[in-house]
C-alpha positions in Angstrom: -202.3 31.2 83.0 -200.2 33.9 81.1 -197.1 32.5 82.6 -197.8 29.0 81.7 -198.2 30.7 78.3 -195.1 32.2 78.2 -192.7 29.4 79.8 -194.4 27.2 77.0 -193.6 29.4 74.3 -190.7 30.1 75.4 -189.7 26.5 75.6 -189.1 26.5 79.3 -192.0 24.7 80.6 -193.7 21.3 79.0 -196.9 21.7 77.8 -198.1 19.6 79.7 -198.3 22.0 82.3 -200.0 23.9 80.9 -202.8 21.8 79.8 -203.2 20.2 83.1 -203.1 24.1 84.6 -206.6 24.8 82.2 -208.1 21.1 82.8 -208.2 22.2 86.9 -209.3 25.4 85.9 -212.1 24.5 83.9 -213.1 21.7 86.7 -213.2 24.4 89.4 -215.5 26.6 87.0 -218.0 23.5 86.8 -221.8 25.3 86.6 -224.9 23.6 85.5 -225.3 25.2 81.8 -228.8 26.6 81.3 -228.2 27.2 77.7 -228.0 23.3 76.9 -230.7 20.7 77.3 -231.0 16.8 76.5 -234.0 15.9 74.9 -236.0 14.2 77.1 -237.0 10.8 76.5 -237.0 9.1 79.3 -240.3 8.6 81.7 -238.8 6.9 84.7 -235.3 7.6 86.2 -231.9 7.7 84.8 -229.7 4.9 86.4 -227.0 4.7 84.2 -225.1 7.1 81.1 -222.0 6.5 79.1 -220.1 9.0 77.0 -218.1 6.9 73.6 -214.3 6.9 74.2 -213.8 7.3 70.7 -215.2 10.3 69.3 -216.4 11.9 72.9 -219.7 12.3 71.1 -222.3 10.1 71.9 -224.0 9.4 74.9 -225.8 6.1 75.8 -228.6 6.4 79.1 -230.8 3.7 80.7 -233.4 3.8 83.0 -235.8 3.0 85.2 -238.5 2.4 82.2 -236.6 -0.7 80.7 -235.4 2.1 77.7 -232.1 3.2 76.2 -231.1 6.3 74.5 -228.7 7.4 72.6 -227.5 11.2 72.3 -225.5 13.1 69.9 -223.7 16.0 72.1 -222.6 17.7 69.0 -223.8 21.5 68.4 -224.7 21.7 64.8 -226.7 24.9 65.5 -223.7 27.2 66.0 -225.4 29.1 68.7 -224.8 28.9 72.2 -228.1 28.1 73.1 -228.9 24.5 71.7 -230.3 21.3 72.3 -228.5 17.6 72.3 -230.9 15.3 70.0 -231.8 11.8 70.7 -230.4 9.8 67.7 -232.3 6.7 68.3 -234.4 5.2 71.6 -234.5 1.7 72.1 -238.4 2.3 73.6 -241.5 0.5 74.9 -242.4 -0.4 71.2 -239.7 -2.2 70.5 -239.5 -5.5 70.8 -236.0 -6.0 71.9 -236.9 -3.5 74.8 -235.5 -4.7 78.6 -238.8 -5.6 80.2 -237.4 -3.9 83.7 -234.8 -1.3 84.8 -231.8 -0.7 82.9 -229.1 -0.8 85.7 -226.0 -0.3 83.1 -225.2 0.8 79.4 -221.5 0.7 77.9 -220.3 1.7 74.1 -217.8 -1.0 73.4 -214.4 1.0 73.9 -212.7 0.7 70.5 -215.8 1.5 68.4 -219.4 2.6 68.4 -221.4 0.1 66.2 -222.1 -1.9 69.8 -223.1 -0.9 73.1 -224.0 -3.2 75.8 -226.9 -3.0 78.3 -228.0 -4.9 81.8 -231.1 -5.1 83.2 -233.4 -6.4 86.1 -234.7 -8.9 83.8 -232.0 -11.0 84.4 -230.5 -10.1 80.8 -227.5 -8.7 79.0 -227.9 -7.3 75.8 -225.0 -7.0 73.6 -226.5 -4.6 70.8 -225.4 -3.6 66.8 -226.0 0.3 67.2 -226.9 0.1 63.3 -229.9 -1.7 63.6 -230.7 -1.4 67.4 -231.2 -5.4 67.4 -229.1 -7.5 69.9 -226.6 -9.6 68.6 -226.1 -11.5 71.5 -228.4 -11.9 74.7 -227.0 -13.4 78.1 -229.5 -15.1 79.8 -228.8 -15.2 84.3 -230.7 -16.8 86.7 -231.4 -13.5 88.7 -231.1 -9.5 88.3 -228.1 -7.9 87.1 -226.4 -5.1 88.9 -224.2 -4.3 86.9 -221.6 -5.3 83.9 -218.1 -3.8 82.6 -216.3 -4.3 79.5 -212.0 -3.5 79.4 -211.2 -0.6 78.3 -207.8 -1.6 77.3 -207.9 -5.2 76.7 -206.3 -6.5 73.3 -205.8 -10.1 74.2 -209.8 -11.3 75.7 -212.9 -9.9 75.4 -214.7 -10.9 78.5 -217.3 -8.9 80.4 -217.4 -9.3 84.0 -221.5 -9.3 85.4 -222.1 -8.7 89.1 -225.7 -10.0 89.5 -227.7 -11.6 92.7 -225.8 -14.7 93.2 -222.4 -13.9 94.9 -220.7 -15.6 92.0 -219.5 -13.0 89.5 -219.6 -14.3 85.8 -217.4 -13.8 83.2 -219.1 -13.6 79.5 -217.0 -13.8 76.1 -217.8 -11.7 74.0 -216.2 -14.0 70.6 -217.6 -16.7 71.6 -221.3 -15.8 73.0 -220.9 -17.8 76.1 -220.3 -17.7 79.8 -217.1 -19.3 80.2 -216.1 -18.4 83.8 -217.2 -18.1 87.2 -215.1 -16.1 90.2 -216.3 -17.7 93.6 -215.2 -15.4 96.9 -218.3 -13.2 97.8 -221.5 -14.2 99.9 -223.7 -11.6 99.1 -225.2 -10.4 95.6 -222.0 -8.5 93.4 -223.4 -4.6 92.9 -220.2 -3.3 91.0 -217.7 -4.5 89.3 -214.8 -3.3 87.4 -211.6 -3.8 85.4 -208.5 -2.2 85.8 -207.6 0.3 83.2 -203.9 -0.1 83.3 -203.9 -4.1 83.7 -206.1 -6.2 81.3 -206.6 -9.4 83.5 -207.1 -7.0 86.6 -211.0 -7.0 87.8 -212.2 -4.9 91.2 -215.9 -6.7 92.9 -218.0 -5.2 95.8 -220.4 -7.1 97.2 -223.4 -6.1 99.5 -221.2 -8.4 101.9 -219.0 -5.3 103.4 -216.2 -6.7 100.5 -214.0 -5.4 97.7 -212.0 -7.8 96.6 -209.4 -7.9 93.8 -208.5 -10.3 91.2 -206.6 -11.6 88.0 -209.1 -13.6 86.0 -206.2 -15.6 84.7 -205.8 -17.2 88.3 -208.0 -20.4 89.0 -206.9 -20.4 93.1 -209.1 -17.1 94.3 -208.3 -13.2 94.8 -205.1 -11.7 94.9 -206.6 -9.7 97.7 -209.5 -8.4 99.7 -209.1 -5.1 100.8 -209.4 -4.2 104.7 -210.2 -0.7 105.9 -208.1 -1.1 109.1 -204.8 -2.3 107.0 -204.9 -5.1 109.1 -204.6 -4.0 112.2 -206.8 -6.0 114.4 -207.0 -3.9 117.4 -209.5 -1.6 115.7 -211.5 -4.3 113.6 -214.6 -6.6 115.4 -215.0 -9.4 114.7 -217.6 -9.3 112.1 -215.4 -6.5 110.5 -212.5 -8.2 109.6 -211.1 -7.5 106.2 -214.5 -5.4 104.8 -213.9 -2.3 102.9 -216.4 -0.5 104.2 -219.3 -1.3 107.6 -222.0 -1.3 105.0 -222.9 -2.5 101.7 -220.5 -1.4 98.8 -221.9 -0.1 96.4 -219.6 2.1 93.7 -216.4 1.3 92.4 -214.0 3.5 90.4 -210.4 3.4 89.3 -208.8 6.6 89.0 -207.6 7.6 84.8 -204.3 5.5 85.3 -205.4 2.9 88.0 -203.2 3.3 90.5 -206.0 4.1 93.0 -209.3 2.6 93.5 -211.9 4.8 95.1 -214.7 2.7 96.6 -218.6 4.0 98.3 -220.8 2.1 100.7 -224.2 2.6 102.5 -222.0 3.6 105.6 -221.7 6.8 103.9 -217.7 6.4 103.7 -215.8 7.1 100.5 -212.3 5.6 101.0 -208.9 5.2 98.3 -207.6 2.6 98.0 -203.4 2.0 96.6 -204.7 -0.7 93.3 -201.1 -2.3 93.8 -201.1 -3.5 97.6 -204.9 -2.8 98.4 -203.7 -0.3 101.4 -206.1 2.1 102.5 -204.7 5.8 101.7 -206.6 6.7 105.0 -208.0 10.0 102.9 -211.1 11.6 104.9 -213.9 12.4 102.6 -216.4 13.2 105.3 -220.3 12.2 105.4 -220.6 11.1 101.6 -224.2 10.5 101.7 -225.1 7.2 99.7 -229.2 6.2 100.4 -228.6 3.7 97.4 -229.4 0.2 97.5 -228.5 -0.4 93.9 -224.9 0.2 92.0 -223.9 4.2 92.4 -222.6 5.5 89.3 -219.5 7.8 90.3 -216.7 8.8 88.1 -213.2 10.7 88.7 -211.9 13.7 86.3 -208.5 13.4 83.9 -205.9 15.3 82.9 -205.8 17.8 85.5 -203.5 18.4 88.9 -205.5 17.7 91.4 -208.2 15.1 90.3 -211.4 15.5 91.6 -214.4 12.9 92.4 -217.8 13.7 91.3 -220.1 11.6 93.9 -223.7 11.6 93.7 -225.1 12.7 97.3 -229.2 13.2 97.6 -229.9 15.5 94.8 -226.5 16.9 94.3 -223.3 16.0 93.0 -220.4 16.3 95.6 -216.9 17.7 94.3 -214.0 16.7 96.2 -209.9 16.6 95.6 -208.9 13.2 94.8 -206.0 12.7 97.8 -207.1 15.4 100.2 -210.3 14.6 100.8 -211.1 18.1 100.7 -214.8 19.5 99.5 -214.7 21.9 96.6 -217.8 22.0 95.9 -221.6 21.0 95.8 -223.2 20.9 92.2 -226.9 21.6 92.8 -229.4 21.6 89.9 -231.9 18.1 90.5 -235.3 17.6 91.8 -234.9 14.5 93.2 -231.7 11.8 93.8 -229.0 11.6 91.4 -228.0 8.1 90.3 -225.1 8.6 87.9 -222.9 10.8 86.7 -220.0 10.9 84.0 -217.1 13.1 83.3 -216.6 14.1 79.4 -212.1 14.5 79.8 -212.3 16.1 76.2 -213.7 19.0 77.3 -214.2 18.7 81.0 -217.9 18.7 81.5 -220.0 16.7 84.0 -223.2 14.7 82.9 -225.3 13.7 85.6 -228.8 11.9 85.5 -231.4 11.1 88.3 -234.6 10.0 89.3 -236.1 13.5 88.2 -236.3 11.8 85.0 -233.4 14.1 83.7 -229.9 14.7 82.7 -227.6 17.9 83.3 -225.0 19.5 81.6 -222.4 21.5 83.5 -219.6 23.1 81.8 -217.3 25.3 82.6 -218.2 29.3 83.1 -215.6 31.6 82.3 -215.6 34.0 85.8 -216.6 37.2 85.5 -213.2 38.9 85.6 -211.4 36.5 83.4 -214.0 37.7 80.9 -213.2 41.4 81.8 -209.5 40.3 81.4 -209.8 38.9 77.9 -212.1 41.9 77.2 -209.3 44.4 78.0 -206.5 42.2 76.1 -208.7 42.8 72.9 -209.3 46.6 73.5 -205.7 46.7 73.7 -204.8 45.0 71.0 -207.5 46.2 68.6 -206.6 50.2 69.6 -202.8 50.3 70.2 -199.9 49.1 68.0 -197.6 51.0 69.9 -198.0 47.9 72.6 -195.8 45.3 69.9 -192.6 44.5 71.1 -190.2 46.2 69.0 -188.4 43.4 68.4 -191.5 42.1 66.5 -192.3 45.2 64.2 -191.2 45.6 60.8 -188.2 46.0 60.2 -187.7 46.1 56.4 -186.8 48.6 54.3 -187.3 49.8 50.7 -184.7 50.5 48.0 -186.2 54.3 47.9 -185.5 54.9 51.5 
């Protein structure tokens, strides 16, 4: 780290570097924070949390229970030791309350006075965070899996649903309706997501074995469905022709600057995918354990060299390098299954929920030496002047002398 430091300041490296250099760091120092608890609302399991784009402050969760929180991560107290406050729970007394599970909660990405929610009663909510009322209510003939918003788009505001019916829906968000539908899948849609470096570019999967790609501005189909044998035949059955994974998929995530898609099934596969051609990378994750028969929540780290996946597996969180495949590491801290998880890039911390009814913190830990380290840089500094490079002492001279 000290001769990042010192290329940087001497102007022969680009900071950049550097900040990528501390961003891994941090990631591989990931350890659940006993110092930091969430207030705990919630009385049924977490399936679903979302940390604002904006600020990086507040935290949205849904679960189980039909309720949604909201959480200010901010430490007011000063102290180490401190505890992340509920700002405001959509609860059972309310009357705008989801009757069933909450299976997915987003802040709108360019500001935090709306947030949108799904649930098993066949309803999206899109909700004024002011006055925790919904402005808008979507109304579907069956349960919803699960819903995404753009986070880039300028030119529509449409949120994709994924819900029973194989059809996914597209929902405007100016106008209040449902304006679109994208035929392709023949099984209920349990993730879906758009593209975060192409606007009109939306990832499905389908309990159907399928991932397919499309642009919504094309009426003729998908631009592609992707095939985990790359199209070689030889190695595909029949009934595994162009399927993504020998199982129902599950999760879907683009990596920070969607080049690569990284998709999950109940095969207990985790594959990338290139976002451009749909090509499987062929990367070897191992087992990845996945007992879920609902969406799974999994997210991918940014600004650091390697990036890392953070996959929910039983009651743990499994850490692995983006493009090797590799293991780095198991994050064990819940009771019981985790559902979701979320990676904070401002400070590169992990929030993971489950159906222990609770949500974890883990933050980076400085190692024991690099403590010792920083320890002895102070002694040195504090006791010893002697240590200044000459070139840096003082120099001047008075008219006496």
């Amino acid at each position: 780290m000290l001769g990042f430091l010192t290329a940087r300041q001497a102007g022969l490296d680009d900071p950049l570097r550097l900040r990528r250099a501390e961003s891994t760091r941090r990631v591989l120092c990931l350890k659940l924070n006993p110092d930091r608890d969430l207030d705990r609302i919630h009385g049924n399991g977490i399936n679903t949390i979302d940390i604002d784009a904006i600020e990086g402050r507040y935290m949205l969760s849904g679960g189980a229970d039909g309720v949604i929180v909201i959480y200010d991560l901010e430490n007011y107290s000063g102290k180490p030791q401190y505890t992340c406050k509920a700002v405001c729970t959509v609860g059972r007394s309310s009357q705008y309350v989801h009757k069933f599970s909450v299976e997915t909660v987003q802040w709108y990405p360019y500001d935090t006075g709306m947030f949108v929610s799904s649930s098993f009663d066949k309803t999206m909510k899109v909700w004024d965070t002011e006055t925790l009322k919904p402005a808008e209510v979507f109304e579907f003939e069956c349960n919803v899996y699960s819903h995404h918003l753009s986070p880039i788009a300028r030119k529509h505001g449409l949120i994709a649903v994924g819900t029973k019916n194989p059809k996914i829906q597209l929902c405007d968000l100016k106008s209040g309706s449902r304006i679109h539908v994208l035929q392709g899948h023949r099984a209920e849609v349990l993730s879906v997501r758009w593209s975060p470096r192409y606007e009109y570019i939306l990832a499905t999967a389908s309990a159907d074995s399928k991932v397919k790609v499309w642009d919504v501005r094309r009426a003729s189909g998908s631009l592609f469905t992707l095939d985990q044998h790359n199209g070689d035949k030889s190695k595909a059955s029949s009934e595994a022709v162009n399927t993504a994974h020998n199982g129902r998929v599950n999760g879907l995530c683009f990596t920070g600057d969607g080049l690569y898609l990284l998709t999950t099934g109940t095969d207990d596969r985790m594959r990338l995918w290139n976002s451009a051609t749909g090509e499987n990378t062929l990367v070897n994750y191992g087992k990845v354990c996945n007992e879920s028969r609902k969406r799974l929540q999994f997210t991918v780290s940014r600004g650091c060299s390697p990036e890392f996946v953070f996959v929910p597996c039983g009651s743990s969180v499994a850490v692995y390098a983006l493009h090797t495949g590799e293991l780095v590491t198991m994050l064990r801290g819940h009771y019981n299954n985790v559902d979701c998880c979320e990676f904070h890039p401002d400070y590169q911390e992990l929030y993971s929920g489950g159906k222990d009814c609770n949500i974890l913190a883990w933050v980076p830990v400085l190692r024991a030496s690099d403590e010792e380290e920083e320890s002895n840089r102070e002694n040195k500094g504090a006791t010893s002047q002697s240590s200044v490079n000459p070139a840096f002492q003082d120099a001047w001279s008075s008219d006496e002398d």
